[in-house]
N, C-alpha and C positions, 0 to 999 in steps of 0.2 A: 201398573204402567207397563206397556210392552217395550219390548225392545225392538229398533229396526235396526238393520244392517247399513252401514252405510255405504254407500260405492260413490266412489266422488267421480270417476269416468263415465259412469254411465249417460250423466246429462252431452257430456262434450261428444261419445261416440252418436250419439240421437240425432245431435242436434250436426257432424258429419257425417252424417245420411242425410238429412234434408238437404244440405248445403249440395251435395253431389248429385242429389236427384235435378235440385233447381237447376244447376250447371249444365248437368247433362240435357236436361227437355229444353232451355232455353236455347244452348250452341245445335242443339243436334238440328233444332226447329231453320236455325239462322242458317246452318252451312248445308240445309235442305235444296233441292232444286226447286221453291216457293212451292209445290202443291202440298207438303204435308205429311206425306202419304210416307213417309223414312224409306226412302228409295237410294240408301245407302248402298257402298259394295257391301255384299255378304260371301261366303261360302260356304258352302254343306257339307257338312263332317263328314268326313271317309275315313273306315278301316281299310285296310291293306293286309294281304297276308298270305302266306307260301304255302302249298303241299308238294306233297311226290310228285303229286300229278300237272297240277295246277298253281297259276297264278290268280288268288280272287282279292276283288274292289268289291266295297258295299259301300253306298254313299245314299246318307237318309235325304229326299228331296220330297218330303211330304205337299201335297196342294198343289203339286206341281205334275203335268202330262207326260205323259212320254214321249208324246211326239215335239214337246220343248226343250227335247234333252236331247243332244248333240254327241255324240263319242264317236272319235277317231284317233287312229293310230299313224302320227307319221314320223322318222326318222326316231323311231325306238323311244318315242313320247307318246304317252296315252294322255291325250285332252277329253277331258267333260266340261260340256259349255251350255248351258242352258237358262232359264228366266224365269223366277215366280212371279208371278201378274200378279195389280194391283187390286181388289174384291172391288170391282166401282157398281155392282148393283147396292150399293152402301153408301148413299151420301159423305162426303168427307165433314161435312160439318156434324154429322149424327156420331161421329167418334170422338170417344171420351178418351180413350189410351191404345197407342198403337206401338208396340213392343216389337211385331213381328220382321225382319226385315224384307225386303221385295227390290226387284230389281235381276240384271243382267248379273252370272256368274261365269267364274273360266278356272278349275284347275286343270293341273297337269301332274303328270308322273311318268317318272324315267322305268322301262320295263327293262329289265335283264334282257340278257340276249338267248336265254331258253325258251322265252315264250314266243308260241306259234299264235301271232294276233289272226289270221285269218281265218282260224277257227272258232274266235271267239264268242261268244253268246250271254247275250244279256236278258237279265230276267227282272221284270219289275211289280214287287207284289209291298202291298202295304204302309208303300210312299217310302219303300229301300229297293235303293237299286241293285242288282249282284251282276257285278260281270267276272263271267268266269275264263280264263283266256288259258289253255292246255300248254302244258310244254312240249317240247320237240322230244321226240324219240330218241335221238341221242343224249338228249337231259335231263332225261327222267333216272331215276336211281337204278342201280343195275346190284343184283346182288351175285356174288363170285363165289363157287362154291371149293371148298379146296379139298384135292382127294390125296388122301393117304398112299404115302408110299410105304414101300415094304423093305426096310435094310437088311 
């Protein structure tokens, strides 16, 4: 005779997965705008992050153009605005699961007051954005050299 192990949670964690799956495709489908199509809000991950030199943003927007992508600087707020479009060379009835989200996007970000946005530049290479925005000349690190005196 073998022996099995018994786990008495395991049926109840199973069986809330289904429950949360059911929940989730059913409300997601109801509080859809009726096409289907999960045209939910979304937003694309952004890192953020400092150098000497620079202030850089990477923000993954894979399937998505460049010229859908929106970035401006005003009142010391960096907005990224732009839309992944819906794949409609795809019948909507021919899909079985659609996971992805689509639809219009808007973040923002408060820039320090060292970055020079008017030299900024954006680079878009393998569905990640990089923008790299320079700091001002006065904000960039200064190193101070101290000379010996002679007592």
């Amino acid at each position: 005779m073998a022996i099995v192990r018994w786990e008495p949670f395991r049926e109840l964690v199973s069986t809330q997965d289904r429950l949360n799956r059911l929940f989730n495709d059913t409300f997601s489908r109801f509080f859809d705008e009726g096409d289907g199509t999960s045209l939910r809000a979304w937003a694309p991950p952004v890192d953020a992050y400092e150098t000497d030199q620079s202030v850089v943003l990477k923000a993954e927007l894979p399937g998505i153009k460049p010229e859908d992508v929106e970035i401006r600087v005003e009142d010391g707020t960096l907005y990224l605005k732009g839309e992944r479009k819906f794949e409609k060379e795809v019948k909507e009835e021919s899909y079985h699961h659609i996971e992805r989200s689509y639809g219009n996007f808007v973040r923002s970000f408060p820039l320090p007051n060292s970055v020079n946005a008017d030299e900024a530049k954006a680079e878009y290479k393998d569905g990640v954005l990089t923008l790299t925005m320079p700091k001002r000349e006065e904000a960039k690190p200064k190193s101070i050299k101290i000379l010996a005196t002679k007592n």
